[in-house]
C-alpha positions in Angstrom: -9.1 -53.3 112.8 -11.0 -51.1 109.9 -14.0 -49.9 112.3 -13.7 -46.6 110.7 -12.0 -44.7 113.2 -8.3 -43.9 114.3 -8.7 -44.8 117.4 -8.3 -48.5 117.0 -5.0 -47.9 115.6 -3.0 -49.2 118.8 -2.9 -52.5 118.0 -1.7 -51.7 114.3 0.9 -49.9 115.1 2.1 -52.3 118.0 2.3 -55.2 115.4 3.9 -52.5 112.8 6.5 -51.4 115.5 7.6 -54.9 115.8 7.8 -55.4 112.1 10.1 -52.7 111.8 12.8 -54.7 114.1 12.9 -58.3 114.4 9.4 -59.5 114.5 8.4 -61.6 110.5 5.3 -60.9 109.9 2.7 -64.4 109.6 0.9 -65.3 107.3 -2.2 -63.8 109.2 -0.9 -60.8 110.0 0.1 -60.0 106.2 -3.4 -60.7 105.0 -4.8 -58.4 107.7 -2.5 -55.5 106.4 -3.5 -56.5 103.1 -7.1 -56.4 103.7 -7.2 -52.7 105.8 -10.4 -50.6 104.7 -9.8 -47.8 107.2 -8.1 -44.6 106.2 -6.1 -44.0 108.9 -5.0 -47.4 109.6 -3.9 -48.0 105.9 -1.7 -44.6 106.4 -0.1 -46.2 109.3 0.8 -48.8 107.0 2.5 -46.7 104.5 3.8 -44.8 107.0 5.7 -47.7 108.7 7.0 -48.9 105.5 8.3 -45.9 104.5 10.4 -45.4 108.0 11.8 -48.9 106.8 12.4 -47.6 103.8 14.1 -44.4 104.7 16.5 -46.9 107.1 17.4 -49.7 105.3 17.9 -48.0 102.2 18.0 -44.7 102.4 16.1 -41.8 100.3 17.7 -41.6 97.4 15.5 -42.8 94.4 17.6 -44.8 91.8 16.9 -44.7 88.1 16.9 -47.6 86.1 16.3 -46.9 82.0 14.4 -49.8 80.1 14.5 -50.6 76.4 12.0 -52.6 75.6 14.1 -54.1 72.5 11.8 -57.5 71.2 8.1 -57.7 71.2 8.3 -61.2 69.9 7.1 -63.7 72.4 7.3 -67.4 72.2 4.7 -67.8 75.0 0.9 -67.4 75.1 0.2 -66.4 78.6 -3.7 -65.5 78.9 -3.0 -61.9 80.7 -0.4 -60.6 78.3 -0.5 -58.7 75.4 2.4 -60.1 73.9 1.0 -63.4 73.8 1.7 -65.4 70.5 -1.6 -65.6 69.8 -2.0 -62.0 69.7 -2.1 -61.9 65.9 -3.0 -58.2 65.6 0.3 -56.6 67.1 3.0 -55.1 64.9 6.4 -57.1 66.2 9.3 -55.6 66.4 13.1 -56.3 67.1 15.3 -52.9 67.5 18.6 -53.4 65.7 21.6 -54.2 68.3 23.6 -51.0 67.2 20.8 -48.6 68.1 20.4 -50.9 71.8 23.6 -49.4 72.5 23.2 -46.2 71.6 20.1 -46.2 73.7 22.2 -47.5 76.5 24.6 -44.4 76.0 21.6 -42.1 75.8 20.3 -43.0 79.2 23.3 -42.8 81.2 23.7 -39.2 79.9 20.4 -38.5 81.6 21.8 -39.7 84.7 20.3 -43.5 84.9 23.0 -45.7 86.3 20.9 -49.0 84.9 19.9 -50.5 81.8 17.2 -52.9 81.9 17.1 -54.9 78.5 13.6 -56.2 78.4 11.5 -58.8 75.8 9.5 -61.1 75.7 10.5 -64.6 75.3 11.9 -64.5 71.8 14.5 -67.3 70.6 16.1 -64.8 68.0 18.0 -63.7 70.9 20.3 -66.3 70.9 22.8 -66.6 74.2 26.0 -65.9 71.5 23.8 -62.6 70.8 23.1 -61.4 73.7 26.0 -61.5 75.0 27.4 -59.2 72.3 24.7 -57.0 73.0 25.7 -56.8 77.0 29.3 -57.1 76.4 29.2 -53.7 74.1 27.1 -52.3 76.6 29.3 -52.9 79.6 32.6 -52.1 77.3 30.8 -48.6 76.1 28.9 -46.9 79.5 29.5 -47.6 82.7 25.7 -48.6 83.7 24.6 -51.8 85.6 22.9 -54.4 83.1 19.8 -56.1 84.3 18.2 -58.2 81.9 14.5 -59.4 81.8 14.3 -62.2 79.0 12.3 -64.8 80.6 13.3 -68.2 81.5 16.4 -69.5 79.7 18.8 -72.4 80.5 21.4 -72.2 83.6 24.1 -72.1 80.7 22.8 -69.0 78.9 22.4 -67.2 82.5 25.8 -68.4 83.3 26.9 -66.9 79.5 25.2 -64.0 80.3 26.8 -63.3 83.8 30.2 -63.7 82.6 29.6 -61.4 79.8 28.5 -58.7 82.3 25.0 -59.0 83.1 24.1 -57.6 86.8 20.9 -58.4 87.5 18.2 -60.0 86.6 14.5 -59.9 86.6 11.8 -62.8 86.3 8.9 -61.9 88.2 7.1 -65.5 89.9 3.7 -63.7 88.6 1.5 -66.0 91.1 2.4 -68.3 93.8 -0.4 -70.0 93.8 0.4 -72.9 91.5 -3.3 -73.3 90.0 -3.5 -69.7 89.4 -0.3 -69.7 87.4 -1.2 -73.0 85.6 -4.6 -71.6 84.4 -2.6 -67.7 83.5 0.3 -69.8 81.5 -0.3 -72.5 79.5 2.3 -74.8 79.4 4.5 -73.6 82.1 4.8 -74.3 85.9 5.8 -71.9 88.9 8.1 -74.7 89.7 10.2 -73.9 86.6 10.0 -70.6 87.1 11.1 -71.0 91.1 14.1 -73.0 89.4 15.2 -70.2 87.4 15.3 -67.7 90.1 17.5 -70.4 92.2 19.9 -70.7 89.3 20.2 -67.2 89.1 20.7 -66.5 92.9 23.3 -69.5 92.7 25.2 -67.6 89.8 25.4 -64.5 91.5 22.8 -62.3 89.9 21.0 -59.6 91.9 17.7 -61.3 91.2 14.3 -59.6 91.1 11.3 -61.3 90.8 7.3 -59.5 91.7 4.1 -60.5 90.8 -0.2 -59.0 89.9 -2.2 -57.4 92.0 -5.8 -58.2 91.1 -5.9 -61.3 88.9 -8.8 -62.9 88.0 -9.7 -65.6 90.7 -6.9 -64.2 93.3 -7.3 -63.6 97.0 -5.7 -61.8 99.2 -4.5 -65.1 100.8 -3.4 -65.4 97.5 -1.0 -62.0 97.8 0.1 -62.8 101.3 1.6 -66.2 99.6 3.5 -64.4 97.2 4.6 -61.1 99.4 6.3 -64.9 102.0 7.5 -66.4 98.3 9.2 -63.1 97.8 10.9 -63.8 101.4 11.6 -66.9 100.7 13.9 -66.4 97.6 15.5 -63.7 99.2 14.4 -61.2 96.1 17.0 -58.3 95.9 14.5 -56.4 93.6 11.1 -56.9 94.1 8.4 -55.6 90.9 4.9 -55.2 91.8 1.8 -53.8 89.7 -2.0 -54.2 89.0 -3.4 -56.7 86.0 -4.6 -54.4 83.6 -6.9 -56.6 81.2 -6.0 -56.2 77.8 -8.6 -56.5 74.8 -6.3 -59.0 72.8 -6.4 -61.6 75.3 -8.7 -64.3 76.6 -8.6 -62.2 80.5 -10.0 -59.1 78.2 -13.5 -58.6 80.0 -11.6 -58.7 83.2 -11.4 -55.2 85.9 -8.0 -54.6 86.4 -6.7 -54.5 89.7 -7.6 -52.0 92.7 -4.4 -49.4 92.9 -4.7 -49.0 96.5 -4.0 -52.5 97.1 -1.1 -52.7 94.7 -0.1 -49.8 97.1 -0.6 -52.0 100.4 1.0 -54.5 98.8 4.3 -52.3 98.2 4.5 -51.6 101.5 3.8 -55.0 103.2 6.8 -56.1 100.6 8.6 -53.5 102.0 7.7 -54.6 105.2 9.3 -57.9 105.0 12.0 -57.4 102.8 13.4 -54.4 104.6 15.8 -53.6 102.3 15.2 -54.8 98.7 14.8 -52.3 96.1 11.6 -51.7 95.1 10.4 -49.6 91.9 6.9 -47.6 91.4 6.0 -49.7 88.3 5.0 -48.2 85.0 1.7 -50.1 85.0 0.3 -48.6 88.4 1.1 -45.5 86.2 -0.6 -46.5 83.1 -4.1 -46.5 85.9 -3.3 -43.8 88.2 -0.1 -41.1 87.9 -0.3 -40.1 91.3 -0.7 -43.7 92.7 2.7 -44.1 90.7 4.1 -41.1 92.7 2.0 -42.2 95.8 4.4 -45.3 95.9 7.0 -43.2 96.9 5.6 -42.5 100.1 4.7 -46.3 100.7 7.9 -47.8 100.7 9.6 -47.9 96.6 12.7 -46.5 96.1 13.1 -46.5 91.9 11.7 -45.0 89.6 12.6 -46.7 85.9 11.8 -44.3 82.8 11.1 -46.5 79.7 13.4 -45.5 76.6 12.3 -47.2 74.2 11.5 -45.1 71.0 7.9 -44.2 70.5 7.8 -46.1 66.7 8.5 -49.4 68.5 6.8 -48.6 72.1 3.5 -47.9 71.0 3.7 -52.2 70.0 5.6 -53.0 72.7 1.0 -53.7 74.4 1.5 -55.7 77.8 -1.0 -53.9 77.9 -3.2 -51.0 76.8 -1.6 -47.6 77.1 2.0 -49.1 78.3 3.3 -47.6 74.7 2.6 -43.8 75.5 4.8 -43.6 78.7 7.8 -43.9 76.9 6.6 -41.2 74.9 9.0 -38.7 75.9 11.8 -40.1 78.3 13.3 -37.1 79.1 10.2 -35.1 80.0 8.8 -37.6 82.7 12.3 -37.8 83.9 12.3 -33.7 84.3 8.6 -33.8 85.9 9.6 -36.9 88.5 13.2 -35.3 89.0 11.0 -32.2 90.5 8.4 -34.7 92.7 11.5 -36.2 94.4 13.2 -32.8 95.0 9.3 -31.8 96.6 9.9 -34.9 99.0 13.4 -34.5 99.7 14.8 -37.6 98.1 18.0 -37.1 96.2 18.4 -39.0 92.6 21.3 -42.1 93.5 24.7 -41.6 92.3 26.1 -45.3 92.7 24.3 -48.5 90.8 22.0 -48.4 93.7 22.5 -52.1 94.4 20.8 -53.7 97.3 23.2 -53.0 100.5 25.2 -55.8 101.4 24.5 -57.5 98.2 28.2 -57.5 96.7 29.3 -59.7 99.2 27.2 -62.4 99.0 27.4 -62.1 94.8 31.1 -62.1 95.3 31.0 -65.6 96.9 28.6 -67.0 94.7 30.0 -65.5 91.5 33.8 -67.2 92.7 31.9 -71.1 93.4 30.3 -71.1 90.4 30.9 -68.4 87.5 34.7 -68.0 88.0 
């Protein structure tokens, strides 16, 4: 493959055609998707992930609203800008009330999810949070998926009877070393445990992962596109490390877009029908490769609501405060791209198909 021409294509697309039925892709074969050069051969790709796409899951686009609500972090993880070390960010917690009223704001824009995000921040106690999802599920009718980091199985268990949905904890690296060396003081194993408690309690559970890390390989990606298999990931979050000044990866390049964009599409290769969104961080390096993921196997879009006086210190990294800048404009202006490709905004919670049933039983053995 990747001689430069389309005419060594056959192959490719014989391996593709049985990756769109019942054929798992290897290890070997992911990393040669993974590593295409040639044009024609990486369109192929997207090309095949997007029939899967467009079969497994349809072609509506589903919207999923986030509020970015705590920039406190207990952590000090070397690539993010919310580290604790990070002495020069502005921290901020929005007030509970105006969470809600957030949560009101989106669904009236026509977002059937909330996504509650922070970092790690123990002011958020579990008897708190659930207040805050317990309003929200009382007041709107939206899905709630939270993305707090790792907690106990009680608080997840608190959280889940108070109404929580789903819930996101992206594995970051499944190389163990990588992770070790990116977060001090934390182990993927922990983080693997999580994501088991929260499959066992019924959550849709998403988890994702870097593109471009300092030290990774793309032997490196095809582990974590078979991890994402492995845990049977319902959602699946995946965008480029963008280096942030603030932090000890600062001097790093951030990752290569086209291969976050392979690397949506193997994902959606292999997971057939998980939902996967266009992440605001390919954005924050590329607008069209954001919209480019469309067309390479994601299926949401999630519009960031937090208000501008607290995004622009909500610094994952750089420039992730101006996209919330104006909600309802980027809504407008993506609302028009996916009328262009003929893909309908979702009505329902846009929940991964057949997922209700296999919540239902887990939700009975162990929440109920």
């Amino acid at each position: 493959m990747g001689n430069g021409t389309c005419t060594s294509r056959q192959g490719l697309e014989n391996m593709l055609s049985r990756a769109q039925g019942s054929h798992d892709l290897t290890r070997g074969e992911i990393v040669n998707l993974l590593a295409l050069t040639d044009s024609c051969e990486v369109e192929a790709l997207y090309v095949a992930a997007d029939r899967v796409r467009r079969e497994h899951v349809g072609d509506d686009i589903f919207l999923r609203g986030i509020i970015e609500f705590s920039s406190h972090c207990r952590n000090n993880c070397l690539y993010c800008g919310l580290r604790r070390d990070n002495t020069g960010l502005e921290r901020y917690r929005i007030p509970d009330d105006e969470i809600v009223d957030l949560a009101r704001s989106m669904e009236r824009e026509g977002c059937t999810t909330v996504v509650l995000q922070s970092g790690e921040d123990p002011f958020y106690t579990r008897d708190r949070m659930c207040a805050i999802i317990s309003r929200i599920k009382g007041e709107t009718s939206l899905a709630v998926t939270l993305s707090l980091g790792e907690r106990t199985f009680e608080d997840y268990r608190a959280f889940r009877l108070s109404g929580a949905d789903r819930y996101l904890l992206r594995h970051e690296s499944a190389s163990r070393p990588l992770y070790a060396s990116l977060c001090p003081g934390r182990t993927l194993d922990d983080r693997i445990r999580c994501l088991e408690w929260l499959r066992e309690l019924g959550y849709e559970t998403g988890s994702g992962f870097m593109v471009g890390l300092p030290g990774q390989t793309v032997e490196d990606l095809a582990d974590d596109v078979i991890l994402i298999r492995e845990l049977g990931a319902d959602m699946v979050g995946i965008g480029p490390f963008i280096p942030h000044a603030q932090t000890p990866l600062g001097a790093h390049p951030a990752g290569d877009v086209n291969l976050v964009l392979k690397t949506v599409a193997v994902v959606r290769m292999v997971t057939r029908d998980a939902n996967i969104p266009a992440t605001t961080a390919l954005g924050v390096l590329d607008k069209q490769s954001r919209k480019r993921a469309f067309h390479a196997g994601a299926n949401v879009y999630m519009p960031v609501f937090t208000p501008q006086s607290y995004a622009k210190d909500y610094e994952i990294y750089p420039g992730k405060g101006l996209v919330s800048s104006d909600a309802r404009k980027s809504l407008d202006a993506y609302r028009e791209f996916f009328s262009s490709m003929g893909r309908p905004v979702g009505r329902g919670k846009g929940g991964r198909p057949g997922f209700q049933e296999k919540g239902t039983v887990c939700e009975k053995k162990t929440v109920g």
